[in-house]
C-alpha positions as CSV (number, residue, x, y, z in Angstrom):
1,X,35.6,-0.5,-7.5
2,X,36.5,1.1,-3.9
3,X,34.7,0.6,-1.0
4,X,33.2,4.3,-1.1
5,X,31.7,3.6,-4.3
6,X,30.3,0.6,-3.2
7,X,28.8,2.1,-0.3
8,X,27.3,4.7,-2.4
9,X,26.2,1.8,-4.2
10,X,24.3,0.1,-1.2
11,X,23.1,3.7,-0.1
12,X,21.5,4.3,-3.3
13,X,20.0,0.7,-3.3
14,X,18.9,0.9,-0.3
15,X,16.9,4.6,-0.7
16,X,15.0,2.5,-4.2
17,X,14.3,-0.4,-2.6
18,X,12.5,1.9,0.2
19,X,10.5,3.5,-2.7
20,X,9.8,0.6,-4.3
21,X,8.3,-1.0,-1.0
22,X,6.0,2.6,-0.9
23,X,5.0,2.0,-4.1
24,X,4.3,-2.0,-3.3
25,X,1.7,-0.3,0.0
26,X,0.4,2.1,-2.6
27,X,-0.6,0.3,-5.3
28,X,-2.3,-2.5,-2.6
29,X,-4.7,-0.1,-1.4
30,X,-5.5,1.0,-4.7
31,X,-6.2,-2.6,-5.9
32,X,-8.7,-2.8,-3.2
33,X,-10.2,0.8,-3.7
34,X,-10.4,-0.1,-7.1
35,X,-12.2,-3.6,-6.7
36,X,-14.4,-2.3,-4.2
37,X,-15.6,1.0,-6.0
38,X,-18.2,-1.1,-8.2
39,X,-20.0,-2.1,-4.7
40,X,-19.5,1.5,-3.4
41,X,-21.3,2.9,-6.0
42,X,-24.2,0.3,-5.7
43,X,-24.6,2.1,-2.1
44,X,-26.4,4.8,0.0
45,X,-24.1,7.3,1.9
46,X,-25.1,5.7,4.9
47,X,-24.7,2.4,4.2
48,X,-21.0,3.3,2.7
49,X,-20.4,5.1,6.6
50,X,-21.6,1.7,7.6
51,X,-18.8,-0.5,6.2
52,X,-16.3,2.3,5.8
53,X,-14.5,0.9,9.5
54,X,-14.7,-2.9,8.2
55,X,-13.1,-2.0,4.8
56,X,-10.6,0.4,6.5
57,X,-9.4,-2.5,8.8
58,X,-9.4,-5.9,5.8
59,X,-6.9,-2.7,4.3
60,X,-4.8,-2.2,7.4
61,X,-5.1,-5.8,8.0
62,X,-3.6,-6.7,4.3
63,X,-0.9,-4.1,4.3
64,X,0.5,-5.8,7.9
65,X,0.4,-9.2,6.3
66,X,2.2,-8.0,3.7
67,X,4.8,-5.8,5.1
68,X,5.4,-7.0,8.3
């Protein structure tokens, strides 16, 4: 195999792992949207606005833990 082809190789690794770690950040926050849609729907509008900020920062929280 020549070195081009093995830096196409390494190029086209490269760009999948990329999408593979987009889908990884993805499918986290969906995990949690999806767990957490049962209590959402258990709750006013105003009590969702309430707890919007603490759920949007446990998310931000987990995907730094996990990607950083």
């Amino acid at each position: 195999m020549s070195t081009q082809n093995k830096t196409s190789i390494e190029i086209e690794l490269k760009k999948l792992n990329s999408n593979f770690n987009t889908l990884n950040k993805i499918m986290s926050n969906f995990l949690i949207i999806a767990t957490t849609e049962s209590t959402f729907k258990k709750l006013t509008n105003n009590e969702i606005k309430k707890i919007v900020p603490t759920v949007s920062e446990t998310i931000k929280s987990i995907n730094e833990s996990i990607y950083s």
